[in-house]
Residue, then its C-alpha position, 0 to 999 in steps of 0.5 A: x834830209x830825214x829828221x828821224x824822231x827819237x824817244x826814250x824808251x826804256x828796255x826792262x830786262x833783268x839784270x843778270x850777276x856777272x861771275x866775280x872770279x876768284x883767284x884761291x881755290x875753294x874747298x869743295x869735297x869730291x862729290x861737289x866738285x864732280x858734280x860741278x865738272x859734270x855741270x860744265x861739261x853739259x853746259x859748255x858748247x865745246x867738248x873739252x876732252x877733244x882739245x889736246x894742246x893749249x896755246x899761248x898766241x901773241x898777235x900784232x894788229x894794225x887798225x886805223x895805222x896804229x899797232x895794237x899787241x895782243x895775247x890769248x891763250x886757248x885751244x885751235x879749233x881749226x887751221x888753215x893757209x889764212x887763218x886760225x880758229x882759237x877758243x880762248x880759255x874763256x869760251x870765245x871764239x877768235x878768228x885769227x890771220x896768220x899774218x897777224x900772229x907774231x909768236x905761237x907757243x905750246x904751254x905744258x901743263x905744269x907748275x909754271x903754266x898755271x902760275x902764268x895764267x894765275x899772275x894773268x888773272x891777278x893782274x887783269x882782273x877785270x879782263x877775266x871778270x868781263x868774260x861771262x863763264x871766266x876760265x871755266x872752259x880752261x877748269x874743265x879742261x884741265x879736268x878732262x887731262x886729269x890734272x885735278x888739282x890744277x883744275x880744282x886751284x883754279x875754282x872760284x872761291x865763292x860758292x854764291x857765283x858758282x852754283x848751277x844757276x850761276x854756271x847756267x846763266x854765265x854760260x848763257x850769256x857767253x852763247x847768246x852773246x856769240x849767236x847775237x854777232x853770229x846773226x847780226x855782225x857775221x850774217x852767218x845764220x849756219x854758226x847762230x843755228x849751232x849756238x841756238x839748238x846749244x842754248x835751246x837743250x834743257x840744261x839751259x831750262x831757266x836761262x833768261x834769253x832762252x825764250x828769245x833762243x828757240x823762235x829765233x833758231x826756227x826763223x833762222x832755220x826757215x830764212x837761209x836765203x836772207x841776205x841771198x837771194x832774199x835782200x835789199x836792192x842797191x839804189x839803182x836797182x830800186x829805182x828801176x823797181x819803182x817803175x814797175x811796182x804800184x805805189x801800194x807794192x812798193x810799201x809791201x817790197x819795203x815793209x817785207x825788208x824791213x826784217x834785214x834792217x842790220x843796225x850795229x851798235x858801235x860804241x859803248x855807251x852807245x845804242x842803235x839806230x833803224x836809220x843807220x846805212x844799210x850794206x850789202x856785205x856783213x861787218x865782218x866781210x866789211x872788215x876782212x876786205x878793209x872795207x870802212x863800214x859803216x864808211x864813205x865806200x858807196x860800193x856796197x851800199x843798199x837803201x834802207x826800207x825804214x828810210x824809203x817809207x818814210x820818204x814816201x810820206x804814206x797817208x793814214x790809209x796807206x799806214x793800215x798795209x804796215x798794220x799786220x807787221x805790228x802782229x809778227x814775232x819776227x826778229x831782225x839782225x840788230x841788238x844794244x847793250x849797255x855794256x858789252x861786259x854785262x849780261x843785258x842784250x836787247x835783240x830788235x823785233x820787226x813790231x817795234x820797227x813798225x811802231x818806230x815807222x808808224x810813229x815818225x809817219x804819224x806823229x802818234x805814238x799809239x803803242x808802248x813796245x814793251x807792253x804790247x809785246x806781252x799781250x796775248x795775240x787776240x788783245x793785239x789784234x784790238x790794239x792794231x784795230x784801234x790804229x786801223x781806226x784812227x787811220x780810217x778817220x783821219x784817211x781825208x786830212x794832207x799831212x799839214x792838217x793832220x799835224x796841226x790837229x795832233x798839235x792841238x789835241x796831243x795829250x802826250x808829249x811824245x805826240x806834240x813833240x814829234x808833230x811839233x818837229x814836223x811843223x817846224x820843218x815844214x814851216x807851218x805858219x800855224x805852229x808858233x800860235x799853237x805852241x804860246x796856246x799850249x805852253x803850259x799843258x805840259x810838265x816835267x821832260x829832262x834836257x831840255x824840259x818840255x816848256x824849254x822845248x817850246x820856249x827854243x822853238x819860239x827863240x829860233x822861229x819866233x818874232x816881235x809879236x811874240x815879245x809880250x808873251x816871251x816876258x811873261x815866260x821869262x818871268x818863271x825862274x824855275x825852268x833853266x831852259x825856259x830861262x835861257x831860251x825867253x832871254x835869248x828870245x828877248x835879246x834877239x827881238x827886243x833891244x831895252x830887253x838887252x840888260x836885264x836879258x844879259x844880266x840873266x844869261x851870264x848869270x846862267x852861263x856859270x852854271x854851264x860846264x861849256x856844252x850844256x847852254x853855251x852852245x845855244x847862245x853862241x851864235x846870237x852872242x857872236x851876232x851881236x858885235x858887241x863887247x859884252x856879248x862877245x866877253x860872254x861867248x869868250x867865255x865857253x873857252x874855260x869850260x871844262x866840258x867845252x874844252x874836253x870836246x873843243x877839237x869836235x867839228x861842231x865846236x871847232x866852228x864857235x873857236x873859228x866865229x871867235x877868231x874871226x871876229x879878231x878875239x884876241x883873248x881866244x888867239x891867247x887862250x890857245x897860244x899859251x898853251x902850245x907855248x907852255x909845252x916843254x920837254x918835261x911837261x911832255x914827259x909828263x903826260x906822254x910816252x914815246x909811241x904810247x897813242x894816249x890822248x892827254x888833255x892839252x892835246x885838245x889845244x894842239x889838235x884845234x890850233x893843227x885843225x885851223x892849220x890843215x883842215x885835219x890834225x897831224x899831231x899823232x903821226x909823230x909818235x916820239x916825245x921829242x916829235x911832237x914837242x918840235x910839232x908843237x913849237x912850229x905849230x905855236x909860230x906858224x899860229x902868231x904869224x898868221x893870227x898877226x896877219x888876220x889882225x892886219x887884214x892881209x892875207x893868212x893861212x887860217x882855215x875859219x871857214x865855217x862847216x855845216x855840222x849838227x849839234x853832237x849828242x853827247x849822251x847816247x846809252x842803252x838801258x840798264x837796269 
């Protein structure tokens, strides 16, 4: 298994104002507001005046069994048997199944038209504001039919979000938005082309992005074949490789296919990751196919090289052929966002792939990306020939010297951090020596603090001889997770430590929202068959965090370890609930078919996991369905926690499954 070292790194970019769209006109004179049409009409992708008709277009779609209603309105770019290509009222493009398509209406350019599409803006607001170049497209528009004065209604009222540099940088965004999905999510480089020589004419002068745009519309220009014949081998393909490839061609092959690396931000808030399942098709084929992707079909798979590089486990001197990466300007099909409705995107270069794979080889972080990208080429070149260096002096020491020695010598915590991740699993002997010679040689770190990292590697590693050092840890107060982690230590190694140590944990776990240190504690507390430790993990249930996410697979096991130390307090902290469920409290929180979560459905969901192994809840989509779901669930869940109590047999499923600890924050950089 791969641990893969992640860091922070804080992507800089410039924050770009979103188009606040305002419903009343503004009143421009003619010269402006021709000014402004003309403005659009340079900027925009589509040319207005070759669209006759607008549509409005109600779709029914299935994703994941659930039926999900939506309408657009715009104009067809192209028909066929299967499909339809609409550019909606507000620049994007929607590629549309026929079957999917429950109404297709011709709208009329009149009175009524444009009071539905006003009444649609009123009503959802935010939709309109987190499109980029709002209903632009749909203002122009209606000035190339010459209905000026629908047009002109339809102007913003706010001349700070409708200047020229405004409509430039909106526009922008719309566009590199597309090229981006176009790249990276459609793998269709002929369409990413098309925008990039959009976004590269002057007009765009100015445009933030637009110094990404122009390199990447070249490089794209001059791979046509990527993902063709220029692609990543499935695993049996790459075997059958290795056979025949040196050990010094094989990080070549790799290193050279590390420009493929396609990484897809799934979520918002969310980010992306260079060791993330690499595919042989694109999401969108995946999609079209309804193929899960990423998901468990292994069909499509292929190895990611950052993966096998790292697996290789390459030496200091076998680093140095990763060296002349670190001086390319090539991008690679993967970018993160905030959020998808800012104006922020953050393309992947294949340097800071390197500087990633580098780092995770080495334990050495000995670049920042952002800084080294703005570098001239003769200053990057000195700052490669440092690595090269470093390489060369450190080319006779195994992995286990070369990690001790950067534990003992780091002065970064990235650096003692990551080497203190690969002793751990490589279970150096020398490693918890180091960590009490160190412990104060570093400062500050958030969630856990730097000490409360060390501190957590003694707890899980650590033993008696360590005791004396631990209480003199503990000693400091100011360090929650020093705190938690040296009591913790000190319950597990050392017994007249238990009171004092007890005291300091529940006085801790009041202060925890359920998944910020409970977590940590859970399973020495459950150990320990002891009544006051087992009231004090009892206690993770009314949590408010915990309860929120108790229904995840990791947390779900800490409710199966409770039960099956015969918690009654657990047994009825759930059984009240699915008891207190009535037909008013359900219409309550629930509608008929409304596929909403409230949350004491978290509760059902836990009690249906121990039942089935997976919840069953929402397949019963009525009021009067669930509640009757409810109430079967509630007796099965007596009966078989009386049986579990009597030491018969029982139906509950408490088997423990092996599952890390979620990370519950993950986000891009905004700034």
């Amino acid at each position: 298994m791969i641990t893969i070292k992640y860091r922070q790194s804080l992507l800089l970019i410039a924050f770009l104002p979103l188009l606040f769209l305002q419903v009343h006109a503004q009143n421009f004179d003619e010269k402006t507001y021709l000014h402004k049409m003309q403005v659009m009409d340079s900027l925009s992708m589509y040319k207005m005046q070759d669209y006759d008709t607008l549509f409005h277009i109600s779709i029914l779609e299935n994703i994941h069994g659930t039926d999900y209603k939506s309408d657009y309105y715009g104009w067809i770019s192209k028909r066929s048997k299967q499909n339809i290509l609409l550019v909606n009222i507000n620049g994007k493009e929607f590629n549309i199944e026929n079957k999917e398509i429950t109404s297709l209406t011709v709208l009329p350019l009149n009175r009524t038209t444009i009071d539905t599409l006003i009444a649609r803006q009123k009503k959802d607001r935010e939709f309109y504001e987190r499109n980029f170049a709002s209903n632009y497209p749909l203002i122009l528009w209606l000035y190339k039919k010459g209905q000026y004065s629908y047009s002109k209604e339809l102007l913003p009222e706010n001349d700070k979000f409708f200047s020229d540099a405004s409509l430039r940088d909106n526009f922008g965004i719309l566009y590199y938005d597309a090229m981006l999905v176009a790249y990276s999510i459609e793998r269709n480089y002929p369409k990413a082309i098309a925008f990039g020589e959009h976004l590269s004419g002057s007009i765009f002068n100015g445009y933030q992005y637009q110094k990404t745009v122009v390199p990447l519309t070249l490089q794209l220009k001059n791979n046509l074949e990527d993902f063709k014949t220029f692609r990543l081998p499935d695993s049996l393909e790459w075997n059958g490789l290795k056979q025949k490839l040196s050990r010094n061609d094989q990080i070549l092959y790799l290193a050279d296919r590390l420009r493929l690396l396609n990484c897809i931000q799934d979520s918002q808030p969310g980010d992306i990751s260079y060791a993330a399942y690499q595919y042989a098709i694109s999401r969108t084929e995946a999609a079209k196919l309804n193929v899960g992707h990423p998901g468990d079909d292994h069909k499509y798979e292929v190895v990611n090289p950052y993966i096998e590089l790292i697996q290789m486990r390459l030496n200091p001197h076998e680093v140095e052929l990763l060296l002349p990466y670190l001086l390319t300007n090539t991008y690679i099909p993967a970018y993160n966002y905030h959020r998808d409705f800012f104006p922020e995107r953050n393309l992947h270069r294949l340097n800071w792939v390197i500087e990633s794979l580098i780092f995770e080889i080495t334990n050495k972080l000995f670049i920042d990306r952002l800084s080294f990208d703005e570098l001239t080429p003769g200053q990057k070149e000195a700052e490669v020939n440092k690595i090269k260096k470093w390489c060369s002096e450190n080319a006779g020491l195994s992995q286990e010297a070369l990690t001790i020695k950067i534990l003992k010598t780091a002065d970064k915590w990235a650096d003692f951090y990551a080497a203190l991740q690969t002793a751990r699993e490589a279970k150096y002997d020398s490693l918890l020596p180091i960590v009490v010679q160190r412990f104060h040689d570093f400062n500050g770190g958030f969630w856990p603090s730097y000490r409360g990292t060390m501190a957590k590697t003694m707890f899980e590693l650590g033993n008696e001889k360590y005791i004396s050092t631990v209480k003199g840890w503990n000693k400091d107060t100011t360090d929650i997770f020093v705190n938690l982690y040296s009591s913790l230590f000190l319950l597990k190694n050392d017994k007249d430590s238990y009171g004092p140590m007890m005291d300091r944990l529940e006085a801790i776990m009041k202060q925890c929202d359920g998944t910020a240190y409970y977590p940590h504690a859970m399973d020495l507390l459950l150990s320990m068959n002891d009544k006051r430790t087992l009231k004090l993990a009892e206690g993770i249930l009314n949590k408010q965090q915990f309860q929120m996410m108790m229904d995840w697979p990791y947390n779900l096991n800490f409710i199966k370890k409770l039960l099956a130390l015969k918690s009654d307090y657990t047994f009825h902290f759930f059984s009240a609930v699915l008891e207190a469920y009535t037909p008013d409290e359900m219409a309550r929180v629930h509608k008929d078919n409304d596929h909403m979560m409230a949350q004491n459905d978290n509760y059902v969901m836990v009690v249906d996991e121990l039942k089935n192994g997976t919840s069953h809840y929402f397949q019963d989509e009525t009021n009067a369905g669930r509640l009757a779901y409810i109430k079967a669930l509630s007796r099965w869940f007596k009966t078989q926690y009386g049986l579990l109590k009597e030491g018969k047999p029982n139906e509950l499923r408490l088997e423990i499954k092996q599952e890390n600890e979620p990370v519950t924050s993950i986000d891009t950089y905004h700034q």
